[in-house]
N, C-alpha and C positions, 0 to 999 in steps of 0.2 A: 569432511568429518562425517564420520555415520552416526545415523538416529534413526532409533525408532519412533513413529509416528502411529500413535493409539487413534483408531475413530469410530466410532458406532457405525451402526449397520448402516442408516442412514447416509453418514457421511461420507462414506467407500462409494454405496451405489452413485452417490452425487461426484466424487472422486474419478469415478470409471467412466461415466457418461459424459463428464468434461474429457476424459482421456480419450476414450473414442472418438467423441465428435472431430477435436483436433489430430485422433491419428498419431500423437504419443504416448510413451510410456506415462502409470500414473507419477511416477517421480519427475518425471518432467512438468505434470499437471501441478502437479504440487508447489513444484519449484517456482513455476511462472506466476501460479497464484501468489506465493508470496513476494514474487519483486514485482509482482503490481498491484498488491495492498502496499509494499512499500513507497512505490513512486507515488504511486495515488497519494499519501499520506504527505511528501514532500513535497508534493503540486498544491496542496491546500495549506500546507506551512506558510508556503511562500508566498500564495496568493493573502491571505492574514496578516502577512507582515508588510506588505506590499500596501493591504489598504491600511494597515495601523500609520503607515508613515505619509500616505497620502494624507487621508485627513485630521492628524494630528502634527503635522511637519511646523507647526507655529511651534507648539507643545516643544516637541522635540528638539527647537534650533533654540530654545530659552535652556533646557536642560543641558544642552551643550556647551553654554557661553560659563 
């Protein structure tokens, strides 16, 4: 799907200097940055849910009965 993507001056220059460093295109920059705000984001899900069931697994095996 195409989009356009608006960014200040600011965040182009910051856009082009990650695309350089790595040596991609900026759409590829872009891209990669948001599937790793996304994993990032489902890495800390899951670690939260992870310790929610650690230490409330009393909690939770009464809820279940």
């Amino acid at each position: 799907m195409a989009m356009t993507l608006s960014l200040t001056d600011e965040q182009d220059h910051a856009l082009t200097a990650l695309a350089e460093a790595q040596k991609i295109s900026k759409q590829e920059a872009a891209v990669r940055a948001i599937e790793d705000a996304a994993s990032r984001r489902a890495e800390t899900r899951d670690a939260v849910l992870r310790r929610i069931v650690s230490e409330d697994s009393e909690l939770l095996d009464l809820l279940a009965k």
